[in-house]
N, C-alpha and C positions, 0 to 999 in steps of 0.2 A: 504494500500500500504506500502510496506517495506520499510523504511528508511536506506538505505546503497548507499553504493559507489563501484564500481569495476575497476580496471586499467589494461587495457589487451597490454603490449609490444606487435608488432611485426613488422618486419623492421626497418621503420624508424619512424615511427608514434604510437602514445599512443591513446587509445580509454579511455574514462572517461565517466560514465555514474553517475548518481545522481537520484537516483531511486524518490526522494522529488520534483524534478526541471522539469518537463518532458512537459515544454509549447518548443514551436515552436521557440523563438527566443532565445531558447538557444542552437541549430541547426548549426552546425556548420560542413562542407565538408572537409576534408582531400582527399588529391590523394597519399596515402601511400596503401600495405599491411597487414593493419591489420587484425587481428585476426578473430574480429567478426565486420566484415564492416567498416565504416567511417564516424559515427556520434558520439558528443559528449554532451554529456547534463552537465553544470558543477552548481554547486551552485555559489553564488556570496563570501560567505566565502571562498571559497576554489582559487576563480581568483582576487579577489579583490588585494589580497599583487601582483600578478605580470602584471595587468593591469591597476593599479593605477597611474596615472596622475591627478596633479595639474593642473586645467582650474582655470582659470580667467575668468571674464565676460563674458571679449572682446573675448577672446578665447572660450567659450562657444557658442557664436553666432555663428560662425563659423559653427556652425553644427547646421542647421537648415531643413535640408531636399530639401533643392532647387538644382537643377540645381546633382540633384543625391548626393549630399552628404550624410550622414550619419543623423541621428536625435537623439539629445541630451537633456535633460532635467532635471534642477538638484532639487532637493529635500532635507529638511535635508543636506542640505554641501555635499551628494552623487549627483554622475553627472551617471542618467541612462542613455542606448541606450535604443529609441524608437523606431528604424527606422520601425521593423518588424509590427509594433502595424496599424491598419486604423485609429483606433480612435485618433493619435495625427496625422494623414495626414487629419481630416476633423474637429470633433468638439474638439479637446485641438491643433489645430495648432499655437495658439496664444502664447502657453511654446514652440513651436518648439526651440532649442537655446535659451533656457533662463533658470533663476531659476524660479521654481511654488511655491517655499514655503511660500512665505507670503499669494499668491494666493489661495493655500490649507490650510492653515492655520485659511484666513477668509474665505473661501471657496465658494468664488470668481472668475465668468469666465470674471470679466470686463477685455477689453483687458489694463486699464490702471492700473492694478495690476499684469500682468503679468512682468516679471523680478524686478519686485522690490525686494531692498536689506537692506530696513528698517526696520532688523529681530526684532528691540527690542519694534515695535508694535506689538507682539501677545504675547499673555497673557498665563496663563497655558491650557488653554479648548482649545487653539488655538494648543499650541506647542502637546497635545495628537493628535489631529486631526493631524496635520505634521508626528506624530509619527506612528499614522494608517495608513496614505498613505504611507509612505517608507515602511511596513508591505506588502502594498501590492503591491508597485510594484516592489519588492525584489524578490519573486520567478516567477516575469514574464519578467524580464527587467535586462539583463546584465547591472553592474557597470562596469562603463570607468573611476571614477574617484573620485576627490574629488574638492569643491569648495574653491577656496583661500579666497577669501571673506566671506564668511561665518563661516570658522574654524580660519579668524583672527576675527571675531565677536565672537566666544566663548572664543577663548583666552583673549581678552578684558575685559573678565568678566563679561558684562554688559547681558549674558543670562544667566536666572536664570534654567528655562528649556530646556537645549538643546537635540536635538535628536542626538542620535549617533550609 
């Protein structure tokens, strides 16, 4: 498969396709004029600088999937959108709104590792396995953001491996 990118102007609406990116939730409708239809497939490099938001926790939880909200889950200091995924509305509902990375890290579904924020329990074997997961849910899982917590833990200094 080709590795490129295309931007087709027309009206009001830009069409971006990401020939790398081509899962389902990254599906997104436009009610524009464009060119060649109204879907866009973007990589997370390319949305990250202008969909990036600073969550907090507390503001992470927030998005938990209930009650129709959105489903969020952060990883590595990145905060993915789940919502599209089955698999975090039945067996990962327990990261619904939360961070998994300690959780993936020791790779761990107890539910009393889930949000935990005590990154400077994983060791290097740990921080690679954190490093595989945000691998993989990078080309399946739009970035909404970045965690506060977590990137004032690398600023601290006290992680010797961080994923970024």
């Amino acid at each position: 498969m080709r590795r490129a990118a295309a931007v087709f102007a027309g009206g009001a609406g830009v069409v971006v396709w990401d020939y790398k990116t081509c899962h389902p939730s990254r599906r997104h409708g436009y009610d524009t004029n464009c060119l060649l239809g109204t879907v866009r497939r973007v990589h997370n490099k390319a949305i990250a600088p202008l969909t990036g938001k600073a969550f907090t926790i507390r503001e992470l939880a927030t998005y938990d999937g209930q009650d129709g909200r959105r489903t969020y889950v952060g990883c590595g200091g990145r905060v993915f959108d789940v919502s599209d995924s089955e698999m975090f509305k039945d067996s990962y509902k327990m990261w619904a709104g939360r961070d998994a990375t300690v959780s993936l890290g020791l790779m761990s579904m107890a539910e009393e590792d889930a949000g935990r924020t005590d990154f400077e329990c994983l060791g290097e074997d740990e921080w690679t396995g954190v490093k595989d997961w945000e691998l993989y849910f990078d080309p399946k899982y739009l970035v909404r953001g970045r965690l506060v917590e977590f990137d004032e833990y690398v600023a601290s200094g006290k992680c010797t491996t961080p994923t970024k």
